[in-house]
C-alpha positions in Angstrom: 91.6 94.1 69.2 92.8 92.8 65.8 90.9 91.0 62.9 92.0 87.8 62.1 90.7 85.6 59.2 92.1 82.4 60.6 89.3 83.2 63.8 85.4 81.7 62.5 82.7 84.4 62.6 80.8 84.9 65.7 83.8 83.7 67.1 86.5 85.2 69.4 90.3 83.9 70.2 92.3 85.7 73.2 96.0 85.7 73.0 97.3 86.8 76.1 101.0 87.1 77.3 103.2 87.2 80.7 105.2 89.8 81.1 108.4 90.8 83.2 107.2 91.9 86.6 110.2 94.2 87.3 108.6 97.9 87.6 111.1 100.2 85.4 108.6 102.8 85.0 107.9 105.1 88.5 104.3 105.4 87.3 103.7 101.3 87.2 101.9 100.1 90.8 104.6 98.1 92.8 103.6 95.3 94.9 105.0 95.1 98.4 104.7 92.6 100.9 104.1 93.4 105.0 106.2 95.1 106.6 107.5 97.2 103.2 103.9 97.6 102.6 103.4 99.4 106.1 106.7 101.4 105.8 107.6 100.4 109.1 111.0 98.5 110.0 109.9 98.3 114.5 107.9 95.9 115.9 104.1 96.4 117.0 102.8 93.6 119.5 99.6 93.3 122.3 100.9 92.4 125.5 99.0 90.0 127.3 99.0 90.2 131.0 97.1 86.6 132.4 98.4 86.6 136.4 101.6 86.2 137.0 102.9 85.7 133.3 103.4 88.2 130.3 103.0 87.2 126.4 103.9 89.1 123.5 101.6 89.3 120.4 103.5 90.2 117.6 101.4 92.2 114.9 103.2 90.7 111.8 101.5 91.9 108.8 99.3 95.2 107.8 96.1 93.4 108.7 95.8 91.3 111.8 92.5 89.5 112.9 91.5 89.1 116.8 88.9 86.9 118.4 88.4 83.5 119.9 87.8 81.5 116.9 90.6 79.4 115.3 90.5 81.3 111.8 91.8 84.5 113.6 95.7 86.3 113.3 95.7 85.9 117.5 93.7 83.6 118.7 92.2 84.3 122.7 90.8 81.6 124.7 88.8 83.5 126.5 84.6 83.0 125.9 84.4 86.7 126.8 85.5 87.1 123.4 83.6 87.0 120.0 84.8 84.3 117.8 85.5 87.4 115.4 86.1 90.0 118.0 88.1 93.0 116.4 90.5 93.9 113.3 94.3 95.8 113.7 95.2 97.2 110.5 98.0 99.4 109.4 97.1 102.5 107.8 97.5 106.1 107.1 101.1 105.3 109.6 99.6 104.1 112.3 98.0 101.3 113.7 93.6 100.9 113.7 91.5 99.1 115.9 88.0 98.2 114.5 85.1 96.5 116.8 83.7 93.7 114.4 80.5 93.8 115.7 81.3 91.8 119.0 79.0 91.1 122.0 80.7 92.2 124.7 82.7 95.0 122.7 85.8 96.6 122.2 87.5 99.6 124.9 90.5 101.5 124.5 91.6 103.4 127.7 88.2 102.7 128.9 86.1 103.8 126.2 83.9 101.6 124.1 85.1 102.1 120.4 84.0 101.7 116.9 87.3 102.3 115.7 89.9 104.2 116.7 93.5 105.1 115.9 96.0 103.3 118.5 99.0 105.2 120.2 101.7 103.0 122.3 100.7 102.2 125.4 96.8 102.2 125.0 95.0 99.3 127.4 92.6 97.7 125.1 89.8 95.7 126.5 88.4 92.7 124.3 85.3 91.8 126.4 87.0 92.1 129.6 90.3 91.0 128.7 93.0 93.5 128.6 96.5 93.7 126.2 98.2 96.6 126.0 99.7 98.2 122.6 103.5 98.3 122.4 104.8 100.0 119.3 108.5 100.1 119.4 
């Protein structure tokens, strides 16, 4: 803060300016986007099985949003489930899966979960409907 006669009383004048956004000092935050963010160059994906055909999910960014409504990451057509069924994020190395409060709820290998840390090959089961975690 600075005085400045040129500024009436009671008033205030901010004088703000942009600066480079190249980090050149190692304690500065850097901002990375997706996959840099995760630290991750392989390919995570849900693999879902509907009768005779397979589709790949691709988990594309750090935080990925499952359920039936349109507004969702991966959008299921399925009214099993919730129109904001669950939540994949990317954290701590690994991949998360969060129930978001869903009516018919959220199993991994069988097991109804709050949350739970995701391994590859673990069947999760959104309401009934089953994809499998592939992390390659």
């Amino acid at each position: 803060l600075a005085e400045d006669p040129a500024v009436p009383r009671r008033s205030i004048q901010v004088v703000a300016e942009m600066g480079s956004n190249q980090v050149d000092q190692p304690n500065m935050t850097k901002i990375m986007q997706g996959d840099q963010a995760a630290g991750r160059s392989s390919g995570a994906f849900l693999l879902l099985q509907t009768g005779d055909t397979s589709q790949a999910l691709p988990i594309a960014t750090t935080m990925v949003s499952i359920g039936r409504g349109l507004d969702n990451d991966i959008i299921l057509e399925d009214t099993r489930v919730s129109r904001k069924h669950a939540q994949l994020r990317y954290r701590q190395r690994r991949f998360w899966l969060t129930d978001l409060g869903s009516t018919n709820g959220t199993f991994v290998n069988g097991e109804r979960i709050a949350e739970r840390a995701l391994r590859d090959g673990d069947v999760i089961s959104l309401g009934g409907l089953e994809l499998i975690f592939r992390e390659g």
